[in-house]
C-alpha positions as CSV (number, residue, x, y, z in Angstrom):
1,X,-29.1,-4.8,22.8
2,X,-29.0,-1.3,21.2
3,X,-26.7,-0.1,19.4
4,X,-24.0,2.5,21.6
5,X,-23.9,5.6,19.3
6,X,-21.5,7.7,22.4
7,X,-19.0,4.4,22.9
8,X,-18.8,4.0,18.8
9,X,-17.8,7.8,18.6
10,X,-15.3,7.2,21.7
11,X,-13.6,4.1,19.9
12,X,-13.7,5.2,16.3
13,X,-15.4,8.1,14.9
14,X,-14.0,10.4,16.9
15,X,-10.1,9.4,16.5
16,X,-8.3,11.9,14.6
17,X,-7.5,9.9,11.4
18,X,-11.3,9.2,10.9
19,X,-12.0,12.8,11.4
20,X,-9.6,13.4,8.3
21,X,-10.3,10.8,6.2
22,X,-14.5,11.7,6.7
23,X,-13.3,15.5,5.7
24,X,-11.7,14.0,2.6
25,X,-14.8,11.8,1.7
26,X,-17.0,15.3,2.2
27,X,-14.3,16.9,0.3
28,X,-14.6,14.9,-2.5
29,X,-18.6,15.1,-2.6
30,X,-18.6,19.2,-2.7
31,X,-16.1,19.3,-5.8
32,X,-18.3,17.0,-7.6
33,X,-21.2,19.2,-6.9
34,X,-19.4,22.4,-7.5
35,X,-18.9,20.7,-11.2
36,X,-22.7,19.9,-11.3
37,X,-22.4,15.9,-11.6
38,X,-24.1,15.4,-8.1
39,X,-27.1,17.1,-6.5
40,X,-28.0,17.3,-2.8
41,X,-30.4,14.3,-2.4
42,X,-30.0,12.7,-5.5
43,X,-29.5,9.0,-4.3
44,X,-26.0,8.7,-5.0
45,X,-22.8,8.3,-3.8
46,X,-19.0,9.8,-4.7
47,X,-16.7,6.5,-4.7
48,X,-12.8,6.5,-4.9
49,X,-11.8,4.1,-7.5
50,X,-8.9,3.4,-5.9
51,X,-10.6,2.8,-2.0
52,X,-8.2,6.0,-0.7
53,X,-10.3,8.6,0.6
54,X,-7.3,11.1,0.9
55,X,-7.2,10.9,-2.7
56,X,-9.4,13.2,-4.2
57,X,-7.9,14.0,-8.1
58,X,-10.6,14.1,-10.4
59,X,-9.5,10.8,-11.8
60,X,-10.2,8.7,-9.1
61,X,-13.9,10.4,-8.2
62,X,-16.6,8.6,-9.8
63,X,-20.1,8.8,-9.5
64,X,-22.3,5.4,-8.3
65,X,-25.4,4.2,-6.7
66,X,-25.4,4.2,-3.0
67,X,-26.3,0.4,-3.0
68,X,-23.3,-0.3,-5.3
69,X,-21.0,1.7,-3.3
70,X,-21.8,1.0,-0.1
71,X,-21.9,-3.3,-0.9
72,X,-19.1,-5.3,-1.7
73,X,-17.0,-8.1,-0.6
74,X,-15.2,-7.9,2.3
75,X,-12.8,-9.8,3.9
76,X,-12.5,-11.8,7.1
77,X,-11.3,-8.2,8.9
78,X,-14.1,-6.2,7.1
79,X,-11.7,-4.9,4.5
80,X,-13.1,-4.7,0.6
81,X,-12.1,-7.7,-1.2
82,X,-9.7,-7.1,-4.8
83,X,-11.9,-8.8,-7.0
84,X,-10.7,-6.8,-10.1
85,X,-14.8,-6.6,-10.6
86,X,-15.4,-2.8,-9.4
């Protein structure tokens, strides 16, 4: 069965809180590149130490693979796991 792109926007993407939190997340990428630590289509990703995407002080922006950022433990509900590791 393929994936529905339209009902995932209906149920999730498209809900206010996502929209604000995906601003944040793009947010967070363009002061990095503004500073000249990221480049457009360098291969990696702007993570939030703490896992808050409204936060975006300096402090918690750091700069990591996408394969690292985008892969860790989750929990039974899909939430990241606190393994004190990351």
């Amino acid at each position: 069965m393929p994936r529905n792109y339209k009902r995932e926007y209906v149920n999730y993407h498209g809900k206010s809180s996502q929209i604000k939190r995906r601003s944040s997340r793009n947010k967070a990428r363009r002061t990095l590149m503004k500073t000249g630590v990221v480049r457009k289509g360098d291969g990696k990703d702007v993570d939030h130490r703490d896992s808050n995407p409204m936060n975006n002080k300096r402090k918690n922006l750091r700069v990591t693979t996408k394969s690292k950022n985008r892969s860790f433990a989750r929990t039974k509900k899909a939430r990241e796991k606190k393994t004190g590791k990351r």
